[in-house]
C-alpha positions as CSV (number, residue, x, y, z in Angstrom):
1,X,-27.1,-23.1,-3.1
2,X,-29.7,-22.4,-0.2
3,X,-30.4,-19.0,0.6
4,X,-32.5,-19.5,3.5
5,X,-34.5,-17.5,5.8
6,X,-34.0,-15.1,8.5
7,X,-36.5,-13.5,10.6
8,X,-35.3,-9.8,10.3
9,X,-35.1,-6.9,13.1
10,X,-35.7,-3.2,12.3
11,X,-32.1,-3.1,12.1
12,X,-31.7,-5.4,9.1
13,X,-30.2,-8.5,10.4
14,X,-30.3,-11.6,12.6
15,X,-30.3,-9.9,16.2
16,X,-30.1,-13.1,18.2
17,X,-26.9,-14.6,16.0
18,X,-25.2,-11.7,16.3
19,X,-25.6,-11.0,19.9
20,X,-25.3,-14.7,21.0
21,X,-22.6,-14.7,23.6
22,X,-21.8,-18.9,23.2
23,X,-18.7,-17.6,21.1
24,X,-15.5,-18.0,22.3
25,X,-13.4,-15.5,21.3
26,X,-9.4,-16.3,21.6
27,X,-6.8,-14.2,20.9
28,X,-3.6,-15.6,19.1
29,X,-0.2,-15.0,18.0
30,X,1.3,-16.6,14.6
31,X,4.9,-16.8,14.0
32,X,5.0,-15.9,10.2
33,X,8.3,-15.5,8.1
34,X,11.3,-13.2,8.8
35,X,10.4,-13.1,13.0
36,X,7.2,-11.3,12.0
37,X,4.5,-12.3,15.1
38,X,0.8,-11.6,14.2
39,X,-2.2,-11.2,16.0
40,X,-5.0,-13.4,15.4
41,X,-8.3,-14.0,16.8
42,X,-9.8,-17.8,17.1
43,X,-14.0,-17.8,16.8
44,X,-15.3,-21.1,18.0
45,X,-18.8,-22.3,19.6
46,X,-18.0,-22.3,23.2
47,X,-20.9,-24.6,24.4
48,X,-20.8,-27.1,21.8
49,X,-18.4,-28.7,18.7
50,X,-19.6,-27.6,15.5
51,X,-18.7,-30.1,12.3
52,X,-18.9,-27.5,9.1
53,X,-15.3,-26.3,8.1
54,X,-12.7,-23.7,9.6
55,X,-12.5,-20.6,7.8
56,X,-10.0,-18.0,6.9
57,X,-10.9,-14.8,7.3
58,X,-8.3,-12.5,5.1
59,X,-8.7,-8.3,5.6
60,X,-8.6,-5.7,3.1
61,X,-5.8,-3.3,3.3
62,X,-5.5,-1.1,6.4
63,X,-8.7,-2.8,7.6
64,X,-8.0,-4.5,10.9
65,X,-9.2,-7.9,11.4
66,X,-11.5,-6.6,14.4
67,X,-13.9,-5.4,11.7
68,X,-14.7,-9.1,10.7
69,X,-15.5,-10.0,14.4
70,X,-19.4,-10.0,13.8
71,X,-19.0,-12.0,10.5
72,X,-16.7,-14.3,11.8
73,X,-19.2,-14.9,14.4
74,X,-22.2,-15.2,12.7
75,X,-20.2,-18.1,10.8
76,X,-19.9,-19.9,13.9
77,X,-23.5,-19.7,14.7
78,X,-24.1,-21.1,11.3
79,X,-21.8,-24.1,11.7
80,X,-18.4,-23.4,11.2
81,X,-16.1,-25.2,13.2
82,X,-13.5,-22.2,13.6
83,X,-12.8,-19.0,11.9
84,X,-9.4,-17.4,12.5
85,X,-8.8,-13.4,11.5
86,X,-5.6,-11.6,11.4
87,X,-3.8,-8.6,11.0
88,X,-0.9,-8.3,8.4
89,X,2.3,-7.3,9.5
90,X,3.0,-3.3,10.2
91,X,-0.8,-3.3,10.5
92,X,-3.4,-2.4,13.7
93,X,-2.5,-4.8,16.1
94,X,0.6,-6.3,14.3
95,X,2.2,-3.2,13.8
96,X,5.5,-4.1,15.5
97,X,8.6,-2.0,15.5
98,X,8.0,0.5,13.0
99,X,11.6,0.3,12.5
100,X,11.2,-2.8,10.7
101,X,9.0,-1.7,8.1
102,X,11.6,-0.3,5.9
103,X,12.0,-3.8,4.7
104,X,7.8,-4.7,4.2
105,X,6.7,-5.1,1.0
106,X,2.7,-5.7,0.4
107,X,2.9,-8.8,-1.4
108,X,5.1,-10.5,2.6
109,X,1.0,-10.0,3.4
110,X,0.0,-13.0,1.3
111,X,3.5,-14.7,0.8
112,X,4.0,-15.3,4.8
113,X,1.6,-13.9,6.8
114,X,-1.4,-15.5,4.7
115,X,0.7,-18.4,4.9
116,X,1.3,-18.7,8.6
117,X,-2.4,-18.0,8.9
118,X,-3.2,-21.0,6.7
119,X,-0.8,-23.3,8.4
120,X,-2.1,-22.2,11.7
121,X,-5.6,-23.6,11.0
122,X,-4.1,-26.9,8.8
123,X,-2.0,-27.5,12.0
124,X,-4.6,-27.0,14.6
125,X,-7.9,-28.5,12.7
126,X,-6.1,-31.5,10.3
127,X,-9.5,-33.3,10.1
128,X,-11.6,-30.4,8.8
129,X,-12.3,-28.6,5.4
130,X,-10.3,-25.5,5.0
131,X,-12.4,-22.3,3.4
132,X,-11.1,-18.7,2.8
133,X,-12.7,-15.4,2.8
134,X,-11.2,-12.7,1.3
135,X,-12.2,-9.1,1.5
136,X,-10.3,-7.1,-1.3
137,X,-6.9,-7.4,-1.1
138,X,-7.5,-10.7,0.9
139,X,-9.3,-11.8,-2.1
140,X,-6.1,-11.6,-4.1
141,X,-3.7,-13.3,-1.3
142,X,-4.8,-16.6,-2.5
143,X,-2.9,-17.0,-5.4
144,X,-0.3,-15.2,-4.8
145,X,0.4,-17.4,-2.1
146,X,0.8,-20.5,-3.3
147,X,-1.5,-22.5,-1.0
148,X,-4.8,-22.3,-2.9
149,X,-4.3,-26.5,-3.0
150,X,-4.9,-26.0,1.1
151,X,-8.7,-25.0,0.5
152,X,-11.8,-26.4,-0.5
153,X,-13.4,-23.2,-1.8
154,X,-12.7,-19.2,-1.6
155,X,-14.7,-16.3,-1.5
156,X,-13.7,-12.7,-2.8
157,X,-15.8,-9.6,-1.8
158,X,-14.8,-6.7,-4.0
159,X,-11.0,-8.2,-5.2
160,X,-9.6,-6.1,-7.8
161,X,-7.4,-4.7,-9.9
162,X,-5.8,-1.5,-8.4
163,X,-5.4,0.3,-11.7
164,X,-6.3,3.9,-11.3
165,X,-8.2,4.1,-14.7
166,X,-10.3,1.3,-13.9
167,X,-11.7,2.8,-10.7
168,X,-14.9,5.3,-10.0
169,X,-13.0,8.5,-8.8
170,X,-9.4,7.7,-10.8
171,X,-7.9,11.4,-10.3
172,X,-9.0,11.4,-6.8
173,X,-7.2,8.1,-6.2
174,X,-4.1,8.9,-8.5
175,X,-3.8,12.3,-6.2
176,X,-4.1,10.5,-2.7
177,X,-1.7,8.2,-3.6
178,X,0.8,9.5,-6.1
179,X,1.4,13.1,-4.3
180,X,-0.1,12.7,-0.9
181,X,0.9,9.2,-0.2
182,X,4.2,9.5,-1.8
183,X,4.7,12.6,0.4
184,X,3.6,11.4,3.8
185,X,5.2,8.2,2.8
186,X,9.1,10.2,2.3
187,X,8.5,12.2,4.9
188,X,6.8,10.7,8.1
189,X,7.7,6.8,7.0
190,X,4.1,6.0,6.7
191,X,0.6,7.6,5.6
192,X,-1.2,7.9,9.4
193,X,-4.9,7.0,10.0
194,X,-7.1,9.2,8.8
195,X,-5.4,10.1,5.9
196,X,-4.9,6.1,4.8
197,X,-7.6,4.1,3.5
198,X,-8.3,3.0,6.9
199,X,-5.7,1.9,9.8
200,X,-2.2,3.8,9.5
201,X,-0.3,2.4,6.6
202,X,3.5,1.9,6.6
203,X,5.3,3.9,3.7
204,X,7.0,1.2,2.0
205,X,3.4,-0.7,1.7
206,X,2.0,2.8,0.6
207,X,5.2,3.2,-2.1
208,X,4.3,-0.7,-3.6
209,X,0.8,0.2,-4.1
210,X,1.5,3.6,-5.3
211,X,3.6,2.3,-7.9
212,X,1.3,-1.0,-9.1
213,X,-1.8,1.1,-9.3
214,X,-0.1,3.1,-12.4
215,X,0.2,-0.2,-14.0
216,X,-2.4,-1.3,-16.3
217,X,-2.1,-4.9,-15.1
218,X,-1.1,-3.7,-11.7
219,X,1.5,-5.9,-10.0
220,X,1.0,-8.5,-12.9
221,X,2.8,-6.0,-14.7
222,X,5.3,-5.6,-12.1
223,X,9.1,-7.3,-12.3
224,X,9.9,-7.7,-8.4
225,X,6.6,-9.6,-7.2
226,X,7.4,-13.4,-6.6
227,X,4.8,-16.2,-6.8
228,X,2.8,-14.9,-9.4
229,X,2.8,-17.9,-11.3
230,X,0.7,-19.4,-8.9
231,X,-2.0,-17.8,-9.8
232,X,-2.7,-20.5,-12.7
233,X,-2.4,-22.8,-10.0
234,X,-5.9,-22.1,-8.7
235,X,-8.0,-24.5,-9.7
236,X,-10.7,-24.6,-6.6
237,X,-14.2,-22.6,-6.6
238,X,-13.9,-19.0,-6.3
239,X,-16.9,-16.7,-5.8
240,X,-16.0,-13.3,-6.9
241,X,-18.5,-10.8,-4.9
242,X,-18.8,-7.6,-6.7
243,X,-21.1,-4.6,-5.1
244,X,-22.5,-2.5,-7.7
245,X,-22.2,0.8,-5.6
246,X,-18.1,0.2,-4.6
247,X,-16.2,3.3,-6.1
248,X,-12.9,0.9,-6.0
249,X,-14.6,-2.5,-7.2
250,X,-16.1,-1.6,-10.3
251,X,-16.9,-4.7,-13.0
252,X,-13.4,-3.3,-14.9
253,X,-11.3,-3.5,-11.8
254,X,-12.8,-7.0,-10.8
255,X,-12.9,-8.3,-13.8
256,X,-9.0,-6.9,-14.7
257,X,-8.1,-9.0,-11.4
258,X,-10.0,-12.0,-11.7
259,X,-9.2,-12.8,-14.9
260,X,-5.6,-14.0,-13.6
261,X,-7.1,-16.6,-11.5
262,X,-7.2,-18.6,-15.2
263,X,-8.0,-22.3,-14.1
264,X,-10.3,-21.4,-11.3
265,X,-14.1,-22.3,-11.0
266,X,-15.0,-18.9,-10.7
267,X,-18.6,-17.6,-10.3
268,X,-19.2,-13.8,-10.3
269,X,-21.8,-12.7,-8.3
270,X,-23.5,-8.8,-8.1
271,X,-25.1,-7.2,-5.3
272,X,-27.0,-3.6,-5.3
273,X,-27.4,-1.7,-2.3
274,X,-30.7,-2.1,-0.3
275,X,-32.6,-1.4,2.3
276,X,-30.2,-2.4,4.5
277,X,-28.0,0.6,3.4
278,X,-24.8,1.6,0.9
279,X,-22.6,-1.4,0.6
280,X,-19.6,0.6,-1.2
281,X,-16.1,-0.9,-0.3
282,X,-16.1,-1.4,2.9
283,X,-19.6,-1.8,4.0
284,X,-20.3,-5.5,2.9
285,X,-19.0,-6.9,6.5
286,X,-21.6,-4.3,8.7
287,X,-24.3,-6.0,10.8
288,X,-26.6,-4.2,9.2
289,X,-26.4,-6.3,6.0
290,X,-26.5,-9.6,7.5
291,X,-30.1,-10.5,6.3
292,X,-30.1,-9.3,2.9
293,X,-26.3,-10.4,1.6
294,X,-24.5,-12.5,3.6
295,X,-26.2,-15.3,3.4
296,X,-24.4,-15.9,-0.1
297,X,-20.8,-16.2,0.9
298,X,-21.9,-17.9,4.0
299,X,-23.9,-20.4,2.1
300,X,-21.0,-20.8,-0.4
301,X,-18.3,-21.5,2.6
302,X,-20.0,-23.5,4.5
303,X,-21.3,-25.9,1.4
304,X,-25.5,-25.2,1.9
C-alpha cells in the first residue's frame, strides 16, 4: 500500500485538493424501501472522466452526510470515479414527516437505505469497482445489509460495539441514553440536536440504541434485528480504522464489533492524534487531518 506524499500547508492538509473547484457536486434523491426518499449527493470530476472506482460514502449516526463533502472530494481529486453520500432516513436532510418515524427502526438504515444507496451506484456506474466507506455505524451497515458481495473492498473508521462497558466514559453514556434519551425520546418523540450525538435523532432510533447498548453483544444479542446472518457472509477486505484517542471506539468496542465480520480479510489499523489535532470520534473526516491520516483509507479504496 503507497502512502505517498503531500506537500503540507500550515493548516495540515492538501490546500489545492481541497479547494479545487473542478468537482461537480449533484444533489440526489434515492427511492429506498417502504416510500422512504433520501437525499444524496453525487461527487464527480467535472472537467474530466476519472477511471478509479465509485465509492460509498456511509455516515455515522446523527452525522449528516454534508460532513463527508471534503473527503468525498478529496477522493475525486485522487481518482475516484464517483462518490455518493447520504443521509439515513428521519435524519438531516432526509428527515421526512416526523410522523412517520414511529415505525423507524436503526437497523431500516443499513437494510434499505444502505441498500438503495448501493444500488443507486451499481445502477448508474455498472462498469466500475464498487468501494465502501464507513464511518461508525456506517462501518457496521455492511453486513448487516446483505450486499457486502456488491463491493470490492470496505473501510471502517471507528466501527464498534455500542456496549456501554466497553466505552471510555460508560456512566456518562449509560446516563445520556438510558434516562435522558429515554426521556426526551417518550416525551418530545425524538432527542433534539444538541442534546443527540449530533443531528436531531428520532425517538424510536434513540429507544433501539438505548436498548442494544445494555447488551453485552449489542444487537447481536438482540431477537428482532433481521439479516444478521449476513455478517458471515463477508468475505471481501475490510480495513477496520481504530483512533486511539475516540472515547466511543476503544480497541474493546472495535474489537467486540469486528469480530462478527468472521470470514472477512480484515486488517486493523491504529492512528494517534498528531499534529494535525485530536482525532476522537468524530474528528477523522476534518480537513485538517488530510495529510497525516487519510491517505490510508484513501490508498486502501482506491487500490494504490
Amino acid at each position: 500500500m503507497r502512502f505517498g506524499s503531500a506537500k503540507v500547508d500550515k493548516k495540515g492538509y492538501r490546500g489545492m485538493h481541497l479547494h479545487d473547484n473542478r468537482i461537480a457536486e449533484t444533489p440526489l434523491t434515492l427511492d429506498a424501501e417502504q416510500d422512504w426518499q433520501l437525499a444524496a449527493t453525487l461527487f464527480t470530476a467535472a472537467d474530466k472522466v476519472n477511471s478509479g472506482p465509485v465509492v460509498l460514502i456511509s455516515s455515522a449516526s446523527a452525522v449528516p452526510q454534508t460532513y463527508y463533502r471534503h473527503f468525498a472530494r478529496h477522493l475525486v481529486i485522487e481518482g475516484a470515479t464517483a462518490v455518493l453520500t447520504f443521509d439515513y432516513r428521519g435524519m438531516s436532510a432526509s428527515s421526512g414527516d416526523r410522523r412517520r418515524w414511529r415505525h423507524l427502526r436503526m437497523f431500516h438504515w443499513a437494510q434499505f437505505d444502505f441498500v438503495a444507496a448501493t444500488r443507486w451506484l451499481i445502477e448508474h456506474y455498472p462498469n466500475h469497482e464498487l468501494v465502501g466507506l464507513g464511518h461508525s455505524y456506517g462501518g457496521q451497515a455492511l453486513g448487516l445489509s446483505g450486499e457486502s458481495d456488491k463491493f470490492s473492498r470496505y473501510a471502517g473508521v471507528a466501527t464498534l460495539s455500542g456496549y456501554w462497558r466497553n466505552l471510555a466514559t460508560p456512566y456518562s453514556v449509560w446516563l445520556k441514553t438510558q434516562v435522558a434519551g429515554r426521556f426526551l425520546s417518550h416525551v418530545l418523540g425524538c432527542v433534539p440536536k444538541g442534546l443527540s450525538p449530533g443531528e436531531t435523532f428520532p425517538g424510536p432510533i434513540m429507544l433501539d440504541w438505548a436498548d442494544w447498548i445494555l447488551k453485552s453483544d449489542y444487537w447481536f444479542d438482540a431477537d428482532d434485528v433481521p439479516g444478521l446472518e449476513n455478517y458471515a457472509k463477508v468475505t471481501l477486505p475490510y480495513l477496520s480504522v481504530g483512533l486511539n484517542d475516540d472515547p466511543w471506539g476503544t480497541k474493546a468496542a472495535l474489537h467486540a464489533f469486528m469480530r462478527h465480520y468472521t470470514n472477512a480479510d480484515v486488517k486493523r489499523v491504529w492512528l494517534s492524534p498528531g499534529d494535525s489535532g485530536p482525532l476522537e470520534h468524530l474528528g477523522y473526516f476534518r480537513r485538517r487531518h488530510a495529510a497525516n491520516h487519510w491517505p490510508i483509507v484513501t490508498d486502501f479504496l482506491l487500490n494504490r
